[in-house]
C-alpha positions in Angstrom: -6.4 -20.3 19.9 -4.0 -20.7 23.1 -1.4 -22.6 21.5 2.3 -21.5 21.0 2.3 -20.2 17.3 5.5 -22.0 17.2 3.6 -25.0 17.0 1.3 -24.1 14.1 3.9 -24.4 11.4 5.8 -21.5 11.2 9.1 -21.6 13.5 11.7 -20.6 10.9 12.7 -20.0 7.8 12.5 -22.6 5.0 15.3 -24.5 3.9 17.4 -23.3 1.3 20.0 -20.4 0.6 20.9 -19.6 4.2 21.2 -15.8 3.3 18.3 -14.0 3.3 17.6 -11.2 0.8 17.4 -8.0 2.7 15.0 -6.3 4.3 13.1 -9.5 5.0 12.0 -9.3 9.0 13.2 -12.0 11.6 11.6 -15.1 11.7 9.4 -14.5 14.7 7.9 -11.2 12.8 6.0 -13.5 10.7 6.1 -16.4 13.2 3.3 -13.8 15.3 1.9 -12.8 12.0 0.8 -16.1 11.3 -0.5 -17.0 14.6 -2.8 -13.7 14.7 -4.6 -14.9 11.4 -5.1 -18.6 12.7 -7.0 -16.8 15.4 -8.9 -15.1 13.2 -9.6 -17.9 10.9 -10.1 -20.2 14.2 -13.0 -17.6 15.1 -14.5 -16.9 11.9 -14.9 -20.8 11.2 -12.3 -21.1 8.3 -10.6 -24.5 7.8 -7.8 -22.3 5.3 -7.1 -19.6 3.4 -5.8 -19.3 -0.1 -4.0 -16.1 -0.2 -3.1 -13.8 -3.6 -2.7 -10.6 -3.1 0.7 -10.1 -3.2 0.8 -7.6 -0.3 -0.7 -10.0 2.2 1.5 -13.1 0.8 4.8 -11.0 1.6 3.4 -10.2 4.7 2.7 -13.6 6.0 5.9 -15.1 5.1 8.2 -11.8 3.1 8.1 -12.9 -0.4 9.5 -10.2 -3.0 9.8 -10.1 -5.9 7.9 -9.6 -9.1 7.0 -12.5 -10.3 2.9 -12.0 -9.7 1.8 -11.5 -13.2 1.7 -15.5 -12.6 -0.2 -16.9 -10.1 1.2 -16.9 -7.1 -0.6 -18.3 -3.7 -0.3 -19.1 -0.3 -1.9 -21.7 1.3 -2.6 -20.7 4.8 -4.6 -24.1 6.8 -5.5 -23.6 10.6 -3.0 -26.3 11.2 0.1 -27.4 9.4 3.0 -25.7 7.3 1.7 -23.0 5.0 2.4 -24.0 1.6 2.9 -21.0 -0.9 2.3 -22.1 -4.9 4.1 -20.4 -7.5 5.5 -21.0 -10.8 8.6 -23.4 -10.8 11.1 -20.9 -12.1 10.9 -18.6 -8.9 10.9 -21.4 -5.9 15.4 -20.5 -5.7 13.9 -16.9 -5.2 10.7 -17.9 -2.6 13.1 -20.4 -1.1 15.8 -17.1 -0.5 13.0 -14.9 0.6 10.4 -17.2 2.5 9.9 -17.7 6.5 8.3 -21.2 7.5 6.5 -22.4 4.1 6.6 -25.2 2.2 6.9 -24.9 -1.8 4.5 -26.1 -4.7 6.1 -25.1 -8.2 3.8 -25.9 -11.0 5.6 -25.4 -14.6 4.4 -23.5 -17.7 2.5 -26.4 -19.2 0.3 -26.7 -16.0 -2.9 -25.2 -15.5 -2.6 -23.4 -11.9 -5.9 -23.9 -10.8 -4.5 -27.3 -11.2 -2.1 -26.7 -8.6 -3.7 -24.9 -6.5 -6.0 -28.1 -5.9 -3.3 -30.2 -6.2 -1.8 -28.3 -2.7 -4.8 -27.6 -1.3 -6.4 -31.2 -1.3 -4.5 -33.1 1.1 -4.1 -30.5 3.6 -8.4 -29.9 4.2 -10.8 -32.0 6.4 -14.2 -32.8 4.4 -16.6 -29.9 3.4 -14.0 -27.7 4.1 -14.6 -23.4 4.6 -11.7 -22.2 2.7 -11.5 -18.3 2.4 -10.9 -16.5 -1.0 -9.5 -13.0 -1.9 -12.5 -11.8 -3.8 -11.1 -8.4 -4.4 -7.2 -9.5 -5.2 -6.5 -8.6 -9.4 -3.6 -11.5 -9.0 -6.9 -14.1 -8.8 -7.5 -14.9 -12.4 -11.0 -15.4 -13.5 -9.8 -18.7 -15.3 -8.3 -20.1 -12.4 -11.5 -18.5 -10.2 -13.8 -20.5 -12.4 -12.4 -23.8 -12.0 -11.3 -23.0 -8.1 -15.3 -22.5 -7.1 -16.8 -25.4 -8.7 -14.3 -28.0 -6.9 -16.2 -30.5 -5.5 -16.8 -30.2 -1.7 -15.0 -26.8 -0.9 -17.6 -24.1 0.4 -15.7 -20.9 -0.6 -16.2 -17.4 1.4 -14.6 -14.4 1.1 -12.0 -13.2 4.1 -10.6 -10.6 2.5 -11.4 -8.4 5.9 -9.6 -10.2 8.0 -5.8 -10.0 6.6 -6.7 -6.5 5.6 -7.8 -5.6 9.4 -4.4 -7.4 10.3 -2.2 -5.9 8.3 -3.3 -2.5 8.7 -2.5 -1.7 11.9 1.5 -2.0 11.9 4.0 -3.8 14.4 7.3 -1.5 15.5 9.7 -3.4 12.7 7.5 -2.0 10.4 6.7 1.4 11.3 10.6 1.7 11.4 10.5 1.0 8.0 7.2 3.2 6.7 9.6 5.8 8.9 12.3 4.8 6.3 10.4 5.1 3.2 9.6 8.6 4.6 12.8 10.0 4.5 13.2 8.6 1.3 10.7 9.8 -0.2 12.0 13.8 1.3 15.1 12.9 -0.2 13.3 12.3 -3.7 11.2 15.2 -3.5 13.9 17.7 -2.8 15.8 16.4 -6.1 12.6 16.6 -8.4 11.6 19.9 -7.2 15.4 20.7 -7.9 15.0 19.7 -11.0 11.9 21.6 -11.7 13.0 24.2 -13.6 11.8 26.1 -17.0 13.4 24.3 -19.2 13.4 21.0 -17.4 11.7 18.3 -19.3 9.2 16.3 -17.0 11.4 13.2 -17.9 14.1 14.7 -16.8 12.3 15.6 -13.2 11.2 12.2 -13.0 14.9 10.6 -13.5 15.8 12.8 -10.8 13.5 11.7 -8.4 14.6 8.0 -9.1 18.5 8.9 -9.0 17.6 10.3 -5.5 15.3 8.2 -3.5 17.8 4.7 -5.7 21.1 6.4 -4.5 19.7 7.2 -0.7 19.5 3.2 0.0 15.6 2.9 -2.1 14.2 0.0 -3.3 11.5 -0.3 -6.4 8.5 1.6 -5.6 5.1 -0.1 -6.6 4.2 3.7 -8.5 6.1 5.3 -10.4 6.1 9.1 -9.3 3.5 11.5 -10.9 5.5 14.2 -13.2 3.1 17.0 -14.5 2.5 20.6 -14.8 -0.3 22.5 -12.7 -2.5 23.1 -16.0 -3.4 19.4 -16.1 -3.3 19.1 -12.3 -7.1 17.4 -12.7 -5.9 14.4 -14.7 -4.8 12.0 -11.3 -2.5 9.4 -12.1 -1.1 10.9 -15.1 2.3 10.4 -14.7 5.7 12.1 -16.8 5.6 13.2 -20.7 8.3 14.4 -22.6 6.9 17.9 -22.3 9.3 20.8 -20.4 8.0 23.2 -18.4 7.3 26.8 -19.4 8.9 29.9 -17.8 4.9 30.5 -16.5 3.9 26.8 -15.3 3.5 25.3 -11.7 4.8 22.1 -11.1 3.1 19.0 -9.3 5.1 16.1 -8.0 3.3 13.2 -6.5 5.7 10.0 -5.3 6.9 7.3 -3.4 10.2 5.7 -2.6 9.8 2.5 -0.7 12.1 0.6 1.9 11.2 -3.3 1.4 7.7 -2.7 0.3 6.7 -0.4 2.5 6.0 3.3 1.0 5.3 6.4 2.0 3.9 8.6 -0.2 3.8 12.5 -0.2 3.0 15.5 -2.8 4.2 19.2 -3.6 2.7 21.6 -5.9 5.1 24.4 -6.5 2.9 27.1 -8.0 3.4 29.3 -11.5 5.2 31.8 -10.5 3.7 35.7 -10.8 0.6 37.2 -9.9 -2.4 36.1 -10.5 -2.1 32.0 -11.0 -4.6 30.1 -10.2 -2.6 28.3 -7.9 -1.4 29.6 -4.7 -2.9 32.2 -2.5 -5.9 31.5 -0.7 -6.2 27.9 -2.2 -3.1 27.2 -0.4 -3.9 28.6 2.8 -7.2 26.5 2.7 -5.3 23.3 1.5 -3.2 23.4 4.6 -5.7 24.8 6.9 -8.2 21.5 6.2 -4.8 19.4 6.7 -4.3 20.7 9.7 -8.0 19.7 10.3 -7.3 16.3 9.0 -4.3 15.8 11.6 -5.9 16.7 14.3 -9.3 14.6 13.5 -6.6 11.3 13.0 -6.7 9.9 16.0 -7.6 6.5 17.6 -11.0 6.0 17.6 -12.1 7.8 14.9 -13.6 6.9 11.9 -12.5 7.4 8.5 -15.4 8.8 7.5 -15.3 11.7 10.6 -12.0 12.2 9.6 -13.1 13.2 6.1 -15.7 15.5 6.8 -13.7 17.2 9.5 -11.3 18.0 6.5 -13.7 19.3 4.0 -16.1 21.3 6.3 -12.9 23.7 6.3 -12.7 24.3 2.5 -16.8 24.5 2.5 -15.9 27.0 5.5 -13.6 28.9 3.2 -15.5 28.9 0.2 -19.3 29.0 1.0 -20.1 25.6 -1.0 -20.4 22.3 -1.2 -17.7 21.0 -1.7 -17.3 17.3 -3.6 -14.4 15.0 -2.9 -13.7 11.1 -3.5 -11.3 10.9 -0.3 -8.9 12.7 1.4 -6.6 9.8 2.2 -6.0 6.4 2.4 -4.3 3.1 4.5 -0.6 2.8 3.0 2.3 0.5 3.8 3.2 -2.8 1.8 2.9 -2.0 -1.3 3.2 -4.0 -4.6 2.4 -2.6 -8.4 0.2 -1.3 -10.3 -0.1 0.5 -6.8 1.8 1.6 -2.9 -1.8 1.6 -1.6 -2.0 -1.9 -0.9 -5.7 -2.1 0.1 -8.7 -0.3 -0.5 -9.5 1.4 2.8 -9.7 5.1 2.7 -10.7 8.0 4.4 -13.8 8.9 2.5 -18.1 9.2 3.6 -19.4 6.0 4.3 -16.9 4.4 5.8 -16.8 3.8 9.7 -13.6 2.0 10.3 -12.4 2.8 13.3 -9.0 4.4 13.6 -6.3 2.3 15.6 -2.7 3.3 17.0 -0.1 1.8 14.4 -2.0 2.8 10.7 -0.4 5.2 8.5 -2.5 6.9 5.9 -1.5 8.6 2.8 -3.4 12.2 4.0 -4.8 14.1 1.1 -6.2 17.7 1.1 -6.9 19.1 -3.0 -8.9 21.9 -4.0 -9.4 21.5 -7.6 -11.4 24.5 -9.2 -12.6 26.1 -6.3 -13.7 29.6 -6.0 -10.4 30.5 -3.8 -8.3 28.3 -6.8 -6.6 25.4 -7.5 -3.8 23.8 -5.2 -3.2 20.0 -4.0 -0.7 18.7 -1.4 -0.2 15.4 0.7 2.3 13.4 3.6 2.5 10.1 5.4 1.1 10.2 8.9 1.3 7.8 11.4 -1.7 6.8 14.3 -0.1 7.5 17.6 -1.5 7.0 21.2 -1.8 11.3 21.3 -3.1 11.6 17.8 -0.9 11.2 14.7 2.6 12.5 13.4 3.4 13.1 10.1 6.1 11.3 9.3 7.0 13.2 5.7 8.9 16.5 6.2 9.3 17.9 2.9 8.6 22.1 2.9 5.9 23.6 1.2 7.7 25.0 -2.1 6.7 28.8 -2.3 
């Protein structure tokens, strides 16, 4: 497409409240946005998209809020306003939020499939190519079901091509990942603070919120992993009511988020004393490979080059094979039941290639290795030289 993206529907913010809720991006942010994915779609031979995951609806026009356990779409077609469907009771909020859409509010006793169609319809040519989020959770089966057998509409997945946009990042939003970064060191210095024998996990975990909420936060999409070292192996278990033991380590995994974009970072203070199976030469391995891991992250690489740079230190170190899911993963908008906000991640298999502008979520865990147990991770950013980790938070000792 060579046509001013101003012309393609998208030159401003809707009408409505004249005040927009803050940290929504300038018009033009989402102005380019938009014309980048007509492109796209121009190239790959879609007529529209319908759009549900809710990181890639508040990226193309800034939407927040959490209204998404009801259908919410956006109606992207090659030419014309974008139209973004939602349930009646949160247009005042999309109309506060929204750049350069029109509104379709369908109330409770409406089917939304119904809606959808009722949107999508008028705005398509005949035999329309209309591209679906296959992998989105905020696409009902219900409303999938009667979406696919509407008569005339050849449906194909393009869930690709916002994910490739999206995940390389423009400089209003790396300010803000930069942001969430010092957030997040602010929140991890008050829960390992609080980490004390005696402290109940709870009362770690209200820390951490106090701190990153009282620095200028917004609502993270994950709420931040609370545990001692013992159960170190059960991921994504977050806080209990349990306090810690003179004789435990401490694990804090979290996010604080500026907007909706996060970046996430981990400590692992070890049990103190001899002998804990923490510590040691598992953390002198742990940061070794990370160091690995930085210096592999660099334009041009692959993901999956980046992971086996990383673990071919801790097989180095401990004279086996060594088996890991990832060691990392894309991160910026983020919206619950997660900050990672796609599915791309540094792991075997996968050869997409590394550009300037990604931040990853960098992992490096040893979990019952010969040398021990021990786990950390930071935020690091895809620069023209290589990448800089944008988390600063010391290693606890």
């Amino acid at each position: 497409m060579t046509a001013d993206p101003a012309a393609h529907g998208a030159a401003g913010p809707a009408s409505g409240p004249a005040t927009l809720a803050e940290p929504a991006f300038p018009a033009e942010e989402y102005t380019q946005r938009l014309f980048t994915t007509r492109a796209a779609m121009e190239r790959r031979g879609f007529d529209a998209l319908l759009v549900t995951a809710p990181e890639d609806v508040h990226y193309l026009c800034g939407l927040d809020h959490q209204g998404h356990f009801a259908l919410t779409a956006l109606l992207v077609p090659l030419y014309g306003r974008p139209v973004l469907i939602e349930r009646a009771m949160e247009t005042p909020t999309a109309l506060a939020q929204t750049h350069g859409v029109a509104h379709h509010g369908y109330d409770d006793a409406t089917d939304p499939a119904d809606a959808l169609l009722e949107a999508l319809t008028p705005l398509l040519p005949d035999a329309p190519v209309v591209g679906y989020q296959a992998d989105s959770l905020s696409l009902p089966p219900t409303a999938w079901d009667r979406l696919r057998t509407a008569a005339g509409i050849l449906w194909t997945d393009c869930q690709d091509l916002l994910g490739g946009q999206r995940a390389v990042h423009t400089p209003r939003e790396i300010a803000r990942i930069r942001e969430a970064a010092r957030l997040s060191d602010t929140a991890m210095a008050a829960g390992l603070d609080a980490a004390r024998a005696g402290a109940g996990e709870h009362e770690i975990a209200a820390a951490v919120y106090a701190a990153m909420l009282t620095a200028g936060g917004d609502l993270p999409a994950f709420a931040p992993l609370v545990r001692d070292t013992g159960r170190l192996d059960r991921e994504h278990l977050t806080w209990s009511r349990r306090r810690l033991g003179p004789g435990d380590g401490v694990f804090l995994e979290l996010s604080a988020a500026r907007g909706r974009y996060h970046a996430p970072l981990a400590r692992l203070r070890p049990a103190p004393g001899p002998g804990a199976p923490e510590g040691g030469r598992a953390a002198e391995t742990s940061r070794a490979a990370m160091d690995a891991l930085c210096a592999a992250l660099r334009p041009g690489a692959t993901a999956e080059r980046v992971f086996h740079t990383w673990r071919a230190v801790i097989e180095r170190a401990t004279g086996i094979p060594y088996e890991r899911h990832h060691c990392g993963y894309l991160v910026g908008i983020g919206f619950p039941p997660g900050w990672m906000g796609g599915t791309r991640t540094l792991r075997p298999g996968n050869t997409m290639e590394l550009s300037v502008g990604m931040t990853f979520h960098i992992q490096s865990w040893l979990l019952d290795t010969p040398l021990g147990t021990y786990a950390f991770s930071d935020t690091a950013l895809v620069t023209e030289d290589g990448c800089e980790v944008l988390t600063r938070t010391p290693h606890p000792e």
